[in-house]
N, C-alpha and C positions, 0 to 999 in steps of 0.2 A: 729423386730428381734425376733426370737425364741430361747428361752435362755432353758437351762437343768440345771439345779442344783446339785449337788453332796456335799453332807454335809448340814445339815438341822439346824445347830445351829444359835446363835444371828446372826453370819452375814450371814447364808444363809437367815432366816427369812429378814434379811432387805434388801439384795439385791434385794429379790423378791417382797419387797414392793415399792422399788424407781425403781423397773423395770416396773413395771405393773403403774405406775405414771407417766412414761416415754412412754406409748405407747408399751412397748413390753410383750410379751404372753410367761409364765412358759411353758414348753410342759412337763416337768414330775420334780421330784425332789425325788434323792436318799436319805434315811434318814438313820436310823440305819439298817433297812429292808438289805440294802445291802450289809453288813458288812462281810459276808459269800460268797457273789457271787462271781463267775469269771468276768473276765475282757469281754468274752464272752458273759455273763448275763447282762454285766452294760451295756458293747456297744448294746444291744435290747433295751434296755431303752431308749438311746439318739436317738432313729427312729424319724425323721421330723426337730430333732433340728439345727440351724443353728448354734450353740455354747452351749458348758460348760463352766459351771465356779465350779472352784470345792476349796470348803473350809471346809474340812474334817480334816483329820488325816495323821499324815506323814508316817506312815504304809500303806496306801492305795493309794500315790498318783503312787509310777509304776504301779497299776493295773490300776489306773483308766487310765494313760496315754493309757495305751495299750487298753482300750477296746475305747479313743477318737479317734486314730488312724486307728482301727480297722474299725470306724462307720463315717470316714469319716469328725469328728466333730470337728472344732478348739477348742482347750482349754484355756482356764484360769485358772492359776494356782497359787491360794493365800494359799496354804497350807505353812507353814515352817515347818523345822526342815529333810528334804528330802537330803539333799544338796550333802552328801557321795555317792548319788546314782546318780549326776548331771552328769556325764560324759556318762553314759549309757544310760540315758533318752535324753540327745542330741544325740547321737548316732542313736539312737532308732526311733525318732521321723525325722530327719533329714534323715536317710535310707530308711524309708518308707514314706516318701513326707507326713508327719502329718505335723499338724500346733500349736504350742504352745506358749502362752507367759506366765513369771511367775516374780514376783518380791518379796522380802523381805516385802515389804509393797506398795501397790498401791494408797496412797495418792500422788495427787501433791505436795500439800506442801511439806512433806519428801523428793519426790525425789530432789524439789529444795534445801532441808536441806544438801540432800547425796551432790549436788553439792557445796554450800556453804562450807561444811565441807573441803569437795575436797582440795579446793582454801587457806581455810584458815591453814590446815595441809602443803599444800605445800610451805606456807611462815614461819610459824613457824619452820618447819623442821631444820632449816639454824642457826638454835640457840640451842648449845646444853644442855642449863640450863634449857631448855623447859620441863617438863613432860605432859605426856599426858595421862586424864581418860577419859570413858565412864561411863554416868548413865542412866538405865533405870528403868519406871515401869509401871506395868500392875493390872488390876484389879487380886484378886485370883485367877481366874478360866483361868487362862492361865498357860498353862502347859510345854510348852516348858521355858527356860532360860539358856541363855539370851535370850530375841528374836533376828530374822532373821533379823530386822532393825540393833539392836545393834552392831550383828556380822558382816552386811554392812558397818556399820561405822566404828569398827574395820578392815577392808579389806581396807578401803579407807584410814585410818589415816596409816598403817601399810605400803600401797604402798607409799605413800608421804614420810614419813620415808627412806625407801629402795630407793629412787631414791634421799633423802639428802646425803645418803650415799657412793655416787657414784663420787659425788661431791666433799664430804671433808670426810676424815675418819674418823672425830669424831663420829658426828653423833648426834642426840638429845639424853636425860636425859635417855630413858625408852625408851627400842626397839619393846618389846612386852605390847600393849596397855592393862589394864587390864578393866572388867568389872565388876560395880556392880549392882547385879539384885532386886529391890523388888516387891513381886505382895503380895496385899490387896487392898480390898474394891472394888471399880468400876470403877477403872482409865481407861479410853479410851489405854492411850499409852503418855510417856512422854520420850523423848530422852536427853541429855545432855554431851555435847563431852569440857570435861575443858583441857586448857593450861595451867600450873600453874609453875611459878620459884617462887627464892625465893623474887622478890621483887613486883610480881603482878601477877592476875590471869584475863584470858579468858573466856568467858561462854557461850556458844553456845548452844540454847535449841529450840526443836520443840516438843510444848503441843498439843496434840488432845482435842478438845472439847466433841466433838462422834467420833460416828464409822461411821459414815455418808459419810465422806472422802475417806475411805477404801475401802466401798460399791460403790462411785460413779466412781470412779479411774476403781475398776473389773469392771463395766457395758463401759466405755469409752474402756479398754485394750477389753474386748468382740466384740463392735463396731470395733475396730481397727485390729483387729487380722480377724475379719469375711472375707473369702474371699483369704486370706494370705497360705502361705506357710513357713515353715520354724519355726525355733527355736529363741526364740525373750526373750531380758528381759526388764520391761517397761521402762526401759532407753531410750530404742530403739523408744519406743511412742514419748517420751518427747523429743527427738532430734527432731523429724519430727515436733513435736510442736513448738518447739521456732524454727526452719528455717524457718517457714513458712511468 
């Protein structure tokens, strides 16, 4: 497979390393150089490639959608912090028969976490002495917060919630999940979704070791997406996975 790269930091460097490990060929990689270009400019760039994977900045990912589209290219899209502009880039992409997939985070583990959380929000719900936090943290040099995992697991603990409420009017402790962010030192990515009343608490956590997980997930959603049509998020992978 012929991968293109769009964002050149740690995890582009390392996706291109477990790519080229894996048997497949970098055909170009945007760095900073392309910071300025049109979406016009980038799509000349992705000429030959059979996929992007783009882990950039949340400022660039509608141009870059539009110049994948443009060139024909499926994408990968691990960028967060985008998410306000999510309805026009499915629009967008789904209009002109482009092919994208994107997740909060492309580790399996996590996505099985998102599931796990799922299940165990939707049994707690039913108990309204339940509260419920999120914790996350990241090394310094991550700039978005909370991340786009945390805010996942807020969406999911939050839907669990609203369909308790449907049920019995009460409802649980805390209707709006709250989050708290820390980034220092070199933390890969630690999650933490608590249940806590007052006679006992829940702890539900998913540690990264590396960023190895994150890397191998984009090259698999790249694999998967190759070929594809349509607007995808890797949920959509990980169904087809466990039915199989």
């Amino acid at each position: 497979m012929k991968i293109a790269l769009i964002g050149y930091g740690a995890m582009g460097r390392l996706i291109e390393s477990l790519a080229i490990e894996q048997g497949h060929e970098i055909t170009s990689i945007c760095t900073s150089d392309c910071v300025g270009e049109s979406a016009a400019e980038v799509a000349a760039r992705l000429s030959g490639a059979d996929v992007a994977i783009d882990f950039s900045v949340a400022q660039a990912v509608r141009r870059n959608v539009e110049a994948c589209v443009a060139a024909g290219v499926p994408l990968v899209e691990g960028t967060t912090g985008w998410h306000a502009d999510r309805d026009a880039i499915e629009r967008f992409v789904r209009e002109r028969m482009g092919a994208m997939v994107f997740g909060a985070n492309f580790s399996i583990g996590v996505n099985l976490f998102f599931r796990i959380v799922g299940y165990a929000a939707e049994l707690l719900a039913r108990f309204p002495e339940v509260e419920v936090f999120i914790q996350e943290q990241h090394h310094s040099r991550k700039k978005d917060a909370p991340s786009g995992t945390a805010l996942k697991l807020q969406e999911i603990v939050e839907k669990a919630i609203a369909k308790s409420l449907e049920r019995a009017p009460r409802g649980p402790a805390n209707m709006g999940v709250p989050i708290a962010s820390t980034r220092a030192g070199h933390i890969p990515g630690t999650h933490r979704v608590g249940f806590d009343s007052r006679a006992e608490q829940i702890l539900l956590e998913h540690s990264a070791r590396s960023r190895d997980g994150f890397a191998l997930g984009a090259i698999l959603a790249a694999k998967w997406i190759n070929g594809k049509v349509g607007f995808y998020e890797f949920s959509d992978l990980l169904d087809e996975v466990l039915a199989a």
